[in-house]
FIKOLZA-1660 file (N, C-alpha, C; in steps of 0.1 Angstrom, whole numbers, plus 5000, padded with zeros to 4 digits):
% residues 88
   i   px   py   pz ch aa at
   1 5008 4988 5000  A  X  N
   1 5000 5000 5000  A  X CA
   1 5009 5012 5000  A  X  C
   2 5007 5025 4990  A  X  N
   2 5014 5035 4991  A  X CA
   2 5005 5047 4999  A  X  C
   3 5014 5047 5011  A  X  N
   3 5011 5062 5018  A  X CA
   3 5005 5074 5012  A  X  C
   4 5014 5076 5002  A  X  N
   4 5008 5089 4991  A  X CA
   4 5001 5089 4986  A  X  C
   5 4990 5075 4981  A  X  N
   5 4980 5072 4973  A  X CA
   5 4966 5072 4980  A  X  C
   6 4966 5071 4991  A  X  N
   6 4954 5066 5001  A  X CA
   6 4956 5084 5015  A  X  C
   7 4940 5081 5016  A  X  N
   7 4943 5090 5030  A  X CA
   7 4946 5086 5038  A  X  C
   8 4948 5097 5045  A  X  N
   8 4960 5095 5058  A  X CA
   8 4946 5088 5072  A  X  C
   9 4946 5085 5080  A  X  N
   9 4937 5076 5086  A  X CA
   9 4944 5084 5102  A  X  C
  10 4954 5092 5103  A  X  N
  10 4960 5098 5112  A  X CA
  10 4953 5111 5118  A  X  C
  11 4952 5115 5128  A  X  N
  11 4945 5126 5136  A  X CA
  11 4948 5139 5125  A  X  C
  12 4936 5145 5123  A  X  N
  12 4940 5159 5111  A  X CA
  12 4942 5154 5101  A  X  C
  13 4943 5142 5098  A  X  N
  13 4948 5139 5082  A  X CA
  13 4964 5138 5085  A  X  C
  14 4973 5137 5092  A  X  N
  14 4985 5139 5093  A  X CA
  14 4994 5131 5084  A  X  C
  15 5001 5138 5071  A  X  N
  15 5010 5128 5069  A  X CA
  15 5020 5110 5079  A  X  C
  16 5015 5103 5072  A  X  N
  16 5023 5092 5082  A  X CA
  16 5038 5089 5076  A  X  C
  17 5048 5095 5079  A  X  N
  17 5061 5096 5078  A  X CA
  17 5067 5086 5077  A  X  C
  18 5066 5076 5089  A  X  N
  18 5074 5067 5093  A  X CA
  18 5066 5057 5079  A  X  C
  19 5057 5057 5073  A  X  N
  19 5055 5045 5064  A  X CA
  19 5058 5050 5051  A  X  C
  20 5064 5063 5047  A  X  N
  20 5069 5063 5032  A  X CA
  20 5082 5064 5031  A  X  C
  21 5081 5054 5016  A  X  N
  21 5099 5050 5015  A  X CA
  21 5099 5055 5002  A  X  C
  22 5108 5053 4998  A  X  N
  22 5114 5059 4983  A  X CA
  22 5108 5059 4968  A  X  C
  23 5106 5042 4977  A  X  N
  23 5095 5038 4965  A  X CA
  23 5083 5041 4959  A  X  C
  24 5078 5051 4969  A  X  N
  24 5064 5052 4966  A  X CA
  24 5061 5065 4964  A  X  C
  25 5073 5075 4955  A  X  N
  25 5075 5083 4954  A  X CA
  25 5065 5082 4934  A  X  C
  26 5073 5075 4928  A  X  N
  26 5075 5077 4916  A  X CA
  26 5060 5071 4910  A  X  C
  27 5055 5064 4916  A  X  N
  27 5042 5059 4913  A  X CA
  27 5030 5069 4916  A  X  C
  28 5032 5078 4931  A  X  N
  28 5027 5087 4932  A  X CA
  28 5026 5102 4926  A  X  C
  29 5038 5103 4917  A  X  N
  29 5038 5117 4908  A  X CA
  29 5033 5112 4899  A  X  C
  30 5033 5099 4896  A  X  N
  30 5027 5097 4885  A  X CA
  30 5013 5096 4882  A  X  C
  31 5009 5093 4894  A  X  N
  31 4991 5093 4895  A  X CA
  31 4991 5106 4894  A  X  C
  32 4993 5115 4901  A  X  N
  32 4992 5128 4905  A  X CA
  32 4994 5139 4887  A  X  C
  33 5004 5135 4882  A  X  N
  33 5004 5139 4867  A  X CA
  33 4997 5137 4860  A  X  C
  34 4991 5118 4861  A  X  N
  34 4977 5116 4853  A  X CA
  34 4961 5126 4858  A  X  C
  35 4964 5125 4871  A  X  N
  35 4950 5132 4874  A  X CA
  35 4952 5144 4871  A  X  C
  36 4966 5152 4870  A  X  N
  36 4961 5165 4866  A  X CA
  36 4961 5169 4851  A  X  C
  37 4966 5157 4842  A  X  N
  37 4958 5161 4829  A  X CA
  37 4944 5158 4829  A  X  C
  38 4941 5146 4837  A  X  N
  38 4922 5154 4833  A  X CA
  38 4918 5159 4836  A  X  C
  39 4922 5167 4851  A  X  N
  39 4915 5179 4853  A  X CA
  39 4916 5188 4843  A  X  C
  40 4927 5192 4837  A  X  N
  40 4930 5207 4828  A  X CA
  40 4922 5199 4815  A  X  C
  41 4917 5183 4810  A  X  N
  41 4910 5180 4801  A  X CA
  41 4896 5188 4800  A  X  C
  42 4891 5183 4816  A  X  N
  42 4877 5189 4818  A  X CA
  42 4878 5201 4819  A  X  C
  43 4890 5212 4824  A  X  N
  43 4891 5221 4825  A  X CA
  43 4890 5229 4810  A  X  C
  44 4894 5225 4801  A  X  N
  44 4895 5228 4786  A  X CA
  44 4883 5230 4780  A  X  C
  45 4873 5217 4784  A  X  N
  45 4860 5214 4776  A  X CA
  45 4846 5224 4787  A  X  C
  46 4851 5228 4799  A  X  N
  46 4840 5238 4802  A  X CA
  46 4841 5254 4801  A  X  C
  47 4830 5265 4805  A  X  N
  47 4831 5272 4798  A  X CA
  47 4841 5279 4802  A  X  C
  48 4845 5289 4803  A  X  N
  48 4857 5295 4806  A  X CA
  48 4856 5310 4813  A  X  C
  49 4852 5307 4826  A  X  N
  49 4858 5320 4836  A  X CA
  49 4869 5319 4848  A  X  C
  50 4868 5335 4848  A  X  N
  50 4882 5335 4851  A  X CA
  50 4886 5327 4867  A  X  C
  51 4872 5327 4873  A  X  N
  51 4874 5324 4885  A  X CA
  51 4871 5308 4880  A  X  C
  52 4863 5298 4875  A  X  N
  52 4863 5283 4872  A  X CA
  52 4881 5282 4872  A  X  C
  53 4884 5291 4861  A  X  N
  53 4896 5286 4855  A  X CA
  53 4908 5287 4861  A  X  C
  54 4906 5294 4873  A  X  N
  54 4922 5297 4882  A  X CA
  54 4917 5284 4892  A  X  C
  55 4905 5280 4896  A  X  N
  55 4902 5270 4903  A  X CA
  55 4907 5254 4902  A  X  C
  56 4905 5256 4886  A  X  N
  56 4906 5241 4880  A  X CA
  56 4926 5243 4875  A  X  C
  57 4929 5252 4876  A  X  N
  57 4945 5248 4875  A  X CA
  57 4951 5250 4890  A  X  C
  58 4944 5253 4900  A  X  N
  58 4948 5246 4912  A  X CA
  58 4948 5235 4914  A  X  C
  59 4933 5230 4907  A  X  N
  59 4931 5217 4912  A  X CA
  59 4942 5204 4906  A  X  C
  60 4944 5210 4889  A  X  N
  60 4951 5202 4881  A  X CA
  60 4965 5203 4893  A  X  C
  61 4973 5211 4901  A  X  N
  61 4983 5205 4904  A  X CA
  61 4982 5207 4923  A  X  C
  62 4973 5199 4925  A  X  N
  62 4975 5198 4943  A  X CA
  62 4976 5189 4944  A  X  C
  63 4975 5176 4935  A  X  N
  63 4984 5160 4942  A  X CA
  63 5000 5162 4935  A  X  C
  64 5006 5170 4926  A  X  N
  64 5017 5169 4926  A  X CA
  64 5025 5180 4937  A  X  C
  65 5016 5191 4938  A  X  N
  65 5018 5198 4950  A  X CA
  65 5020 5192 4964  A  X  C
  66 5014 5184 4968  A  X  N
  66 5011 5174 4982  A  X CA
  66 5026 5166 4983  A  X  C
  67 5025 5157 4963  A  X  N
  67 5038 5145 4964  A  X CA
  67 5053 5155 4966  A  X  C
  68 5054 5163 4959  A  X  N
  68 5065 5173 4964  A  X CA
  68 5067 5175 4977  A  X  C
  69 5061 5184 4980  A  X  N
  69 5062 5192 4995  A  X CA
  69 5065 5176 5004  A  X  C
  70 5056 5165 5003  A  X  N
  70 5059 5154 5012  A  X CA
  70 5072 5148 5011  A  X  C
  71 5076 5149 5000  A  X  N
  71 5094 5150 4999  A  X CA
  71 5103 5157 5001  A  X  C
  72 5100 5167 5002  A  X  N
  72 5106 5178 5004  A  X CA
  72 5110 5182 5023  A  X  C
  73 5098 5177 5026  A  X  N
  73 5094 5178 5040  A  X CA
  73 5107 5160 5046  A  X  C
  74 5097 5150 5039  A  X  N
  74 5107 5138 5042  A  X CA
  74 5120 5138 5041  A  X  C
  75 5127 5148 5033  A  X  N
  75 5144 5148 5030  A  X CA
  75 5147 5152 5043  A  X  C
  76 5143 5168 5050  A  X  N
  76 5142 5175 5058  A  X CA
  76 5143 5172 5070  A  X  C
  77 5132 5160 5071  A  X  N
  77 5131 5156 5088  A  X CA
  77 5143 5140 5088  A  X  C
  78 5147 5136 5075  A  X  N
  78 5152 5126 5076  A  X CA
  78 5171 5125 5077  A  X  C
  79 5175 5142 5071  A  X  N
  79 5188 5145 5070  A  X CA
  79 5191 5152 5086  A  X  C
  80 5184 5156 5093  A  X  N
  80 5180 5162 5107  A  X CA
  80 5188 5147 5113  A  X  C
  81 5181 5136 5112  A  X  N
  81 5187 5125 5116  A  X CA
  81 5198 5115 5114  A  X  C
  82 5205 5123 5104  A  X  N
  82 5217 5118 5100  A  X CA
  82 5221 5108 5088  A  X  C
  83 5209 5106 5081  A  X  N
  83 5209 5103 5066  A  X CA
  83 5195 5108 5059  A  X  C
  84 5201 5109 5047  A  X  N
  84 5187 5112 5036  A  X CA
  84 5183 5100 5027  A  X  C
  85 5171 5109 5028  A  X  N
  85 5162 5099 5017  A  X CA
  85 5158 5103 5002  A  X  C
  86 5163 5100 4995  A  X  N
  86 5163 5102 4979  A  X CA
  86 5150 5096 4974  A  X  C
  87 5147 5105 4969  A  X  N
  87 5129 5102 4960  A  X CA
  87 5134 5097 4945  A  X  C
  88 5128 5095 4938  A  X  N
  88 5124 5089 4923  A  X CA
  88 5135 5093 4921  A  X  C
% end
């Protein structure tokens, strides 16, 4: 099971740290890339204001926004302890 793929089941939604490894980096940008071309798909095919449209290119990149920052954050708390963790 990938951490990045599923919700967090932790108090607040808390990222769970201690269960993502390296591996489940590169599967998760990649979902995250697929789902944001179909948002900007659907995004393309409805009508077009300015407020839908700044909405739906947020939306197109908040799972690659999340898979970042969660690596970004994991290098961070993991070099703190004396080795790092290398993503994809």
């Amino acid at each position: 099971m990938n951490p990045l793929l599923t919700p967090s089941s932790l108090k607040h939604a808390a990222i769970p740290f201690d269960k993502i490894r390296s591996e489940h980096y590169a599967p998760a940008l990649e979902h995250a890339i697929a789902t944001g071309r179909e948002r900007l798909e659907k995004l393309k095919r409805s009508p077009a204001t300015f407020q839908d449209t700044v909405r739906g290119l947020e939306a197109a990149t908040e799972e690659m926004e999340f898979v970042y920052s969660t690596d970004r954050k994991s290098t961070r708390l993991n070099s703190s302890h004396g080795y790092i963790s290398y993503a994809v």
